[in-house]
BAGU-491530 format. One record per residue (C-alpha): residue number from 1; y, z, x. Coordinates in steps of 0.001 Angstrom, whole numbers, plus 500000, padded with zeros to 6 digits. Layout:
! BAGU-491530
{NUM; {Y; Z; X}}
...
***
This chain:
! BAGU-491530
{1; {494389; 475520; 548758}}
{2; {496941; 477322; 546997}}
{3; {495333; 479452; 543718}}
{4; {497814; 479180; 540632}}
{5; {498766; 482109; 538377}}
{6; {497326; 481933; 535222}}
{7; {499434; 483208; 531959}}
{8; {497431; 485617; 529833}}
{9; {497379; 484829; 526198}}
{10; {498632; 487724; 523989}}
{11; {497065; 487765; 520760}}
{12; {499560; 487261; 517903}}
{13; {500315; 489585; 515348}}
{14; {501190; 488375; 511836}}
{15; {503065; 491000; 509878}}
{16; {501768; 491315; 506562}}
{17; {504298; 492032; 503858}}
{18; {504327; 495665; 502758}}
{19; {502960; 495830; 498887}}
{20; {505384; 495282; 496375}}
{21; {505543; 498127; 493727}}
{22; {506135; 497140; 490053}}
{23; {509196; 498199; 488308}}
{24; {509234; 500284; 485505}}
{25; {509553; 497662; 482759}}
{26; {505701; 497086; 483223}}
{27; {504330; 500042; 482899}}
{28; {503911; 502150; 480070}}
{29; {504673; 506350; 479936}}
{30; {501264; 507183; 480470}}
{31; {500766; 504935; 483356}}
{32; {504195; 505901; 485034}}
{33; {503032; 509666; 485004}}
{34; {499543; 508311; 486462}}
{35; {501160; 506229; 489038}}
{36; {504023; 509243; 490194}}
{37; {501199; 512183; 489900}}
{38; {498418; 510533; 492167}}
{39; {501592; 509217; 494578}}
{40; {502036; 512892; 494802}}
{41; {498508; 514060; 495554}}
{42; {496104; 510900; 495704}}
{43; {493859; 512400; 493502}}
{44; {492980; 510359; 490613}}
{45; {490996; 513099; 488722}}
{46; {494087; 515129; 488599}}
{47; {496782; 512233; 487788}}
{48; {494612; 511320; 485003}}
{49; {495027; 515091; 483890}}
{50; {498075; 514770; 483918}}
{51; {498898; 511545; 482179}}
{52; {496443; 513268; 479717}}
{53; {494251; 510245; 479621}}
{54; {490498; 511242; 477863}}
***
């Protein structure tokens, strides 16, 4: 009896698009200075400093 090779399945991997980013034309001054600042440091305490939100 002769044994046959069996194929092993390899799990498929969907690709997600990467996250679009909004242009500019959305967003006001405030929240472009939020967005850049916490981009540059992820730390919302400090980009909200910045954007000089309250």
């Amino acid at each position: 009896m002769e044994r046959t090779k069996t194929k092993k399945s390899v799990p498929v991997i969907e690709e997600k698009p990467e996250p679009e980013i909004p242009g500019e034309e959305g967003l006001t001054t405030k929240q472009q200075i939020f967005v850049m600042e916490y981009l540059r440091n992820f730390n919302a305490t400090r980009a909200a400093k910045a954007a000089e939100y309250s």
